[in-house]
Backbone as CSV, one residue per row, in Angstrom:
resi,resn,N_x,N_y,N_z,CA_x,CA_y,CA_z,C_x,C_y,C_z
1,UNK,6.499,-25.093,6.023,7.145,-24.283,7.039,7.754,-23.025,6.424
2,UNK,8.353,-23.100,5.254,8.908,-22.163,4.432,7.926,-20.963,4.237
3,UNK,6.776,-21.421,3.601,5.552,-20.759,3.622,4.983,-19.635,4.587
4,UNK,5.069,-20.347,5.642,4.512,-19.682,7.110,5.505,-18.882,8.039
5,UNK,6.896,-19.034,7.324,7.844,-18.286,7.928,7.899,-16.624,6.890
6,UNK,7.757,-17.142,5.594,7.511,-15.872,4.748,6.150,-15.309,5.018
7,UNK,5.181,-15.711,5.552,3.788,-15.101,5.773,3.666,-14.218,6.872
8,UNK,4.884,-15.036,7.965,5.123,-13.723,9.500,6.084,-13.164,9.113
9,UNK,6.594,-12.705,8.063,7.894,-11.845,7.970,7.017,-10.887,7.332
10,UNK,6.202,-11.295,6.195,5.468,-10.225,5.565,4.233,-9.442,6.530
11,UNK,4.069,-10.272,7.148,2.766,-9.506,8.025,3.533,-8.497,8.857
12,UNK,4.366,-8.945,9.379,5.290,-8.022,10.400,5.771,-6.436,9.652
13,UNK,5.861,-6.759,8.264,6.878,-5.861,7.266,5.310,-4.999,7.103
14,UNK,4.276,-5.461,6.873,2.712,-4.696,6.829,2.199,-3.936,8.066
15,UNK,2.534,-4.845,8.944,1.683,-4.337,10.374,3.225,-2.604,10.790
16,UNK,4.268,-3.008,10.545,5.148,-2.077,10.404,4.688,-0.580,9.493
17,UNK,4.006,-1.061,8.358,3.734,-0.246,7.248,2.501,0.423,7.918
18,UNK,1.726,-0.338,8.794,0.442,0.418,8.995,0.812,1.156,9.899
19,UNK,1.570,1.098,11.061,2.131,1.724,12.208,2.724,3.450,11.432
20,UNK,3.323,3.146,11.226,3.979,4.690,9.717,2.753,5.130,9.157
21,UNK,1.871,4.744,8.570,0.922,5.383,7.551,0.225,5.837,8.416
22,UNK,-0.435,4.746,9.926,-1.131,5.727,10.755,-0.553,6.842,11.691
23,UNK,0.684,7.009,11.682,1.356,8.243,11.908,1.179,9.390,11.329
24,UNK,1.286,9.278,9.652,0.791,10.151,9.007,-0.312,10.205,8.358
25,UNK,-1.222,9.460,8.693,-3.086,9.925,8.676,-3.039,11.086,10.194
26,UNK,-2.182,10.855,11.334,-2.823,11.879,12.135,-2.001,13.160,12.060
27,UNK,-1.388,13.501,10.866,-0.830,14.707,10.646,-1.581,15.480,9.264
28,UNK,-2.138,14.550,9.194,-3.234,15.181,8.154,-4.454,16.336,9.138
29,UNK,-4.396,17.235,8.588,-4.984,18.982,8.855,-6.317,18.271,8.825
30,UNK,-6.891,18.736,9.967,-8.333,19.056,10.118,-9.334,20.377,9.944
31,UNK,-10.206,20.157,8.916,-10.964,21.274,8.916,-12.025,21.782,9.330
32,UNK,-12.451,21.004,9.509,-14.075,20.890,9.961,-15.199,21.274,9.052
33,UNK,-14.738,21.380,7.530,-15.408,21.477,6.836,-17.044,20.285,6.683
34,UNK,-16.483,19.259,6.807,-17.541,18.258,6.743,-17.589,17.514,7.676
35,UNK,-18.224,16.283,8.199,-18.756,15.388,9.012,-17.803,14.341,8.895
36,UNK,-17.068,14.009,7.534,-16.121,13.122,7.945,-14.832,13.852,7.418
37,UNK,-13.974,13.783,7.955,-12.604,14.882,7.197,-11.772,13.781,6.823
38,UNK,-10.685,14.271,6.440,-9.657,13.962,5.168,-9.135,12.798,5.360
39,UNK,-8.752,12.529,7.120,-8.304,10.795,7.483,-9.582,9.956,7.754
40,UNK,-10.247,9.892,7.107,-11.913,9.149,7.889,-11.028,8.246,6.934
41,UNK,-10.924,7.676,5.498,-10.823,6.976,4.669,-9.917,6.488,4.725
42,UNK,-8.871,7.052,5.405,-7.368,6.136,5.447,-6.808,5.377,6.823
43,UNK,-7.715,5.999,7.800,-7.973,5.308,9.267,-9.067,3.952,8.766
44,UNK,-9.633,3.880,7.965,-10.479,2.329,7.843,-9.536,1.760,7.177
45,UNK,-8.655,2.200,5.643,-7.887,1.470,5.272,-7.064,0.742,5.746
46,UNK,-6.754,1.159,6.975,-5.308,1.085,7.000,-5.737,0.228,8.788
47,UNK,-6.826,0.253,8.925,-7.011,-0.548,10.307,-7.519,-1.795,9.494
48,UNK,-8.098,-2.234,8.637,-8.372,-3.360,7.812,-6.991,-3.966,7.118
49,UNK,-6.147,-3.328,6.841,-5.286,-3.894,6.930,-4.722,-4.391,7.729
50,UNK,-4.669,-3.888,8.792,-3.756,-3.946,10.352,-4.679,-5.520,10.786
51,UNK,-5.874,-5.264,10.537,-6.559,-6.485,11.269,-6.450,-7.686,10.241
52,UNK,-5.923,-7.822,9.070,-5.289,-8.985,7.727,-4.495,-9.215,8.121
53,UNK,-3.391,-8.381,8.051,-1.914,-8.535,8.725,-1.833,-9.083,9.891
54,UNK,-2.772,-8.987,11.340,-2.668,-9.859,12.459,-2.745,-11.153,12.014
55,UNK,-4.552,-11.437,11.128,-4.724,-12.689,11.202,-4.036,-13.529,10.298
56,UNK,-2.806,-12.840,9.460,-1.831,-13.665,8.480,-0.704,-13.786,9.934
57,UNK,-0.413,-13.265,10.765,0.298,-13.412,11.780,0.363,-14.652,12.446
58,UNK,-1.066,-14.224,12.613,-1.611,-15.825,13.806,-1.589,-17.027,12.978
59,UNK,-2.031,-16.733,12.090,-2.054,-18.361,11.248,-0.565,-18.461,10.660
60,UNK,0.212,-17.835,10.186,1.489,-17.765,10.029,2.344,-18.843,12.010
61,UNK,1.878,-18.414,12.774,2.366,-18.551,14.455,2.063,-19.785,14.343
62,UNK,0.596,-19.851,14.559,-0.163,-21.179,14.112,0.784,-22.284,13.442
63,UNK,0.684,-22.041,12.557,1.509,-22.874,11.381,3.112,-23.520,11.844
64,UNK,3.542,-22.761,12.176,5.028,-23.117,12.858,4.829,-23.617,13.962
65,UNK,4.096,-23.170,14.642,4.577,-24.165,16.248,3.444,-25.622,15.976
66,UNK,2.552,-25.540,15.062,1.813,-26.674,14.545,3.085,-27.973,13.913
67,UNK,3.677,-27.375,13.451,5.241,-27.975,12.640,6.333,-28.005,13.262
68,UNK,6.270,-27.578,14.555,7.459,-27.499,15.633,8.366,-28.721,15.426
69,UNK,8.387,-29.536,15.362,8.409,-30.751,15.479,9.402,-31.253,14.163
70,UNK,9.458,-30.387,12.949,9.657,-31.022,12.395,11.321,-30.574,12.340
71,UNK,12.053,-30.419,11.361,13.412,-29.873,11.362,13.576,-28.973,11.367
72,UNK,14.703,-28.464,12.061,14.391,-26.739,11.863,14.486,-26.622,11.055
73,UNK,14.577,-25.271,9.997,15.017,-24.934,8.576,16.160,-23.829,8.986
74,UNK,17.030,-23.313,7.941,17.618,-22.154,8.440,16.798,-21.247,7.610
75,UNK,16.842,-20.203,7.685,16.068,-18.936,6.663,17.224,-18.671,5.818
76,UNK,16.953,-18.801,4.454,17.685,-18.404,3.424,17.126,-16.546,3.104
77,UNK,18.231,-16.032,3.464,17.575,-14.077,3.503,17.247,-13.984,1.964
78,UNK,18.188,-14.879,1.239,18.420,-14.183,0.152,17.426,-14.870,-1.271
79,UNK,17.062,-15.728,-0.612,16.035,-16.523,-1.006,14.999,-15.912,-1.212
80,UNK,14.817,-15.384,0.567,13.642,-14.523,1.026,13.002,-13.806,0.449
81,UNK,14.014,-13.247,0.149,14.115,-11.246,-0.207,13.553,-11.421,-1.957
82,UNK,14.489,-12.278,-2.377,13.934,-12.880,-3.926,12.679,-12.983,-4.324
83,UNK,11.764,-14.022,-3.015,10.513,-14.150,-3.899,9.562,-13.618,-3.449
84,UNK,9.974,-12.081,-2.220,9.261,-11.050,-1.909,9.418,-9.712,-2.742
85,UNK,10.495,-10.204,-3.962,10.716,-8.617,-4.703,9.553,-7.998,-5.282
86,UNK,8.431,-8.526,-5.354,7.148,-7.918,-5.921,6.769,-7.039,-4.895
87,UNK,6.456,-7.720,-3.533,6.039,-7.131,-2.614,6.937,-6.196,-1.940
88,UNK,8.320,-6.179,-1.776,9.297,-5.164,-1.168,8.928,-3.575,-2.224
89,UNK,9.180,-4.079,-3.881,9.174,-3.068,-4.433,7.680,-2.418,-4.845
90,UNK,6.859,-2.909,-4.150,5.394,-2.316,-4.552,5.350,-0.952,-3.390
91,UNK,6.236,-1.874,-2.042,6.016,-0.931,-0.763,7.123,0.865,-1.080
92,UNK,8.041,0.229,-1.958,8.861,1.431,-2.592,8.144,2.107,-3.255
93,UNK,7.586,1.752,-4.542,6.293,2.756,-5.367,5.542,3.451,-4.533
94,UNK,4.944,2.956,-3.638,4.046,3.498,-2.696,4.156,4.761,-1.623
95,UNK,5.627,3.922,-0.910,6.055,5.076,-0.344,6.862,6.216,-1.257
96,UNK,7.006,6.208,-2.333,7.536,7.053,-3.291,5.822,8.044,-3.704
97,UNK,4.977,7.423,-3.884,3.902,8.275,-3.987,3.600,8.874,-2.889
98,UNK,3.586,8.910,-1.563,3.348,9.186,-0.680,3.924,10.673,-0.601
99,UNK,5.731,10.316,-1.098,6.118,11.565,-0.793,6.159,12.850,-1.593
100,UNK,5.829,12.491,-2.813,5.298,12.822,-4.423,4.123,13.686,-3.564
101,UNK,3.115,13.334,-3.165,1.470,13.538,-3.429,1.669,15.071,-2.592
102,UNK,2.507,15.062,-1.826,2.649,16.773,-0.960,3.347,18.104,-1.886
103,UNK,4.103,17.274,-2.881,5.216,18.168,-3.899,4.490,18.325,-5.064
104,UNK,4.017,17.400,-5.721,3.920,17.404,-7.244,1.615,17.064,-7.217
105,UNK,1.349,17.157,-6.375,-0.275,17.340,-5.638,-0.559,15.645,-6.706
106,UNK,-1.677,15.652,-6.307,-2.733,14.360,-6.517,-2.725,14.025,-7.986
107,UNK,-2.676,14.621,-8.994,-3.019,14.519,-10.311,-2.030,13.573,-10.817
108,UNK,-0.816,14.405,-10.754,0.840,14.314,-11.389,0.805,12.407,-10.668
109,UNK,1.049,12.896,-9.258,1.936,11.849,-8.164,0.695,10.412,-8.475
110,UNK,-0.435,10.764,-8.524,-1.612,9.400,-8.542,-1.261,8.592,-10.391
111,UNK,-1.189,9.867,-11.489,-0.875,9.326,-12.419,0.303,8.203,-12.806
112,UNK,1.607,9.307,-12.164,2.763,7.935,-12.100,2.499,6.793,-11.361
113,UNK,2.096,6.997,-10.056,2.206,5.914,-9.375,1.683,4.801,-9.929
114,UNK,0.299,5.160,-10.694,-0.521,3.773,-11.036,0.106,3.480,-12.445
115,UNK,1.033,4.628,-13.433,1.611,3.680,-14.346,2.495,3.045,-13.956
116,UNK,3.169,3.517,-13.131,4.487,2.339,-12.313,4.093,1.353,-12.157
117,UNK,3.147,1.554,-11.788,2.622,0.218,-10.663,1.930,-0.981,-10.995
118,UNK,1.406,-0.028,-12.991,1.062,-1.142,-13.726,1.814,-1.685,-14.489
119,UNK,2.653,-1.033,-14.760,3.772,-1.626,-15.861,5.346,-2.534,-14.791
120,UNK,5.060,-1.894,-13.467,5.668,-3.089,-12.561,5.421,-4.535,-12.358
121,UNK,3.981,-4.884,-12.366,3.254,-6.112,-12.119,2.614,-6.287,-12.762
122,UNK,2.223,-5.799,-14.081,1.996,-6.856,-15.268,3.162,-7.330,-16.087
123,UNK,2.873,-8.870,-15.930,3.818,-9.646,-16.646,3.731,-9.962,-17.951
124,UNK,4.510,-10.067,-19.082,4.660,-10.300,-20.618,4.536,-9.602,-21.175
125,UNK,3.775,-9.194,-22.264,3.634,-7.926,-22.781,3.100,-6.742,-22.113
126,UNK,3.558,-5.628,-22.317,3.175,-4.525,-21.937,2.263,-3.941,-23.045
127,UNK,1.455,-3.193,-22.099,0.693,-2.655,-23.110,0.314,-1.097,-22.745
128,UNK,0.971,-0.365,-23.343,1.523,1.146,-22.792,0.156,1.915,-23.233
129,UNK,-0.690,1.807,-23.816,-1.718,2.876,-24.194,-2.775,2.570,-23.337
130,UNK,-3.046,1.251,-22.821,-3.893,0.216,-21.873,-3.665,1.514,-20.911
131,UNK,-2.210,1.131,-19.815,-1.784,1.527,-18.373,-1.918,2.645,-18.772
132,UNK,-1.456,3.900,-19.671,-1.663,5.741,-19.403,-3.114,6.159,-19.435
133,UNK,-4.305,5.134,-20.336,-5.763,5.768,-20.149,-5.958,5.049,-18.964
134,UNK,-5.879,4.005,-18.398,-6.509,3.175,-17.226,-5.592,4.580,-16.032
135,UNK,-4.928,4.793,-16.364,-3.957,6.083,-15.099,-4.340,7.027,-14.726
136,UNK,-5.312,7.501,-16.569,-5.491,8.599,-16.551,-7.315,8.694,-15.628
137,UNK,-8.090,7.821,-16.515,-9.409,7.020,-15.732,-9.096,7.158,-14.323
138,UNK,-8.950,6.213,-13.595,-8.739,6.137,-12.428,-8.432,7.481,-11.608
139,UNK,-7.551,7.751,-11.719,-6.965,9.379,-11.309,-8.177,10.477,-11.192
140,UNK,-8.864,10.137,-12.241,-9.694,11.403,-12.689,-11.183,11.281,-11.599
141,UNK,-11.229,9.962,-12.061,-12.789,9.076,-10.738,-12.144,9.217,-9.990
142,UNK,-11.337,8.948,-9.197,-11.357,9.143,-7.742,-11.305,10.261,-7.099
143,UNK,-10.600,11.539,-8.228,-11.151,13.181,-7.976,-12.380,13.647,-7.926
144,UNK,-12.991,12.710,-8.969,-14.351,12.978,-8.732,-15.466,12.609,-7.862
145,UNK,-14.829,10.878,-7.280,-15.767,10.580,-6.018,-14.997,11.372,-4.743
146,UNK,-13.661,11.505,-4.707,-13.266,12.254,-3.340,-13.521,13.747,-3.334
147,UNK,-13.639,14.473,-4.459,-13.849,15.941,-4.199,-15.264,16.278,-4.679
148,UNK,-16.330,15.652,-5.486,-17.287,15.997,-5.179,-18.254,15.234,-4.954
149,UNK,-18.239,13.753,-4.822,-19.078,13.218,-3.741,-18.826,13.048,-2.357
150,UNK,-17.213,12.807,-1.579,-17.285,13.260,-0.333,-16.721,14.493,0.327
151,UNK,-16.266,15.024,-0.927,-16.197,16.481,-0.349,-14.758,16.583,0.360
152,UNK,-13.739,15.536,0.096,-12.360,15.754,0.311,-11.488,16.426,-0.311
153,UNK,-10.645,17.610,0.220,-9.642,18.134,-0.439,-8.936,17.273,-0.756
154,UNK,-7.806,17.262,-2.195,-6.903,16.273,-2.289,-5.684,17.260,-2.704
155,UNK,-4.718,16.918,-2.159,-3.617,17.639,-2.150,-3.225,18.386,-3.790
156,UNK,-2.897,19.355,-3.601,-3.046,20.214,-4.783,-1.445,20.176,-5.693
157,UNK,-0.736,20.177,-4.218,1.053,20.256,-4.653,1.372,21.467,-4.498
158,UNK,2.626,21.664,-4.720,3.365,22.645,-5.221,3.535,23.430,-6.921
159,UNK,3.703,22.296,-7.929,3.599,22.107,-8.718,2.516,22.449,-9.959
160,UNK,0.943,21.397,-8.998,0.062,21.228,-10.142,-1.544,21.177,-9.300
């Protein structure tokens, strides 16, 4: 029951997250440069999520009124909040890149984010030369499949 009560809190805290992100996929500038423009890729993301997040919902719903029956529990928040700190603070990195990627453009804001993000959630040793080339890799391919295989601008910044 514990389980399925943290599974509809998190889906709710996601389906929340997609509601916001698809706010700002439709403030993203249209150009008409190409056949698919700049939100084609983040309108699938982010509706595939939306449709995970339901069905962790339902089976989360599922699950409890399947267990109705048994004692209630009270919700420990603080419990909660504890063994969601991976997931609360991933949604902080994220939305911290988000607001990065308009100021400091794609290069800078994609680099931190993914060393944060690796040196956040890998556990035991760190391995610092690993996460800055895997940052730097990554960063660089996805400039290269978004700006010259589909032909997406990626935010430039202010900055860089």
């Amino acid at each position: 029951m514990k389980t399925a009560k943290r599974d509809a809190i998190n889906a709710l805290v996601v389906i929340l997250f997609c509601g916001v992100a698809y706010s700002g996929v439709l403030q993203i500038p249209v150009r008409g440069a190409a056949k698919t423009e700049a939100d084609f890729f983040p309108k699938i993301i982010i509706g595939l999520l939306l449709f995970l997040a339901l069905c962790l919902l339902i089976n989360a719903i599922y699950t409890m009124v399947k267990h109705r029956a048994d004692v209630r529990e009270k919700t420990n928040w603080k419990a909660l909040i504890k063994d969601n700190r991976k997931v609360m603070n991933t949604f902080l990195i994220f939305g911290a890149y988000i607001l990065l990627l308009q100021e400091v453009g794609y290069f800078i804001s994609s680099f931190v984010f993914l060393l944060t993000l690796y040196l956040f959630l890998m556990p035991g040793k760190k391995r610092y030369i690993t996460a800055v080339v895997g940052s730097v890799l990554v960063t660089v391919v996805l400039f290269l499949i978004f700006q010259y295989g589909l032909s997406v601008y990626l935010p430039k910044g202010r900055l860089f």
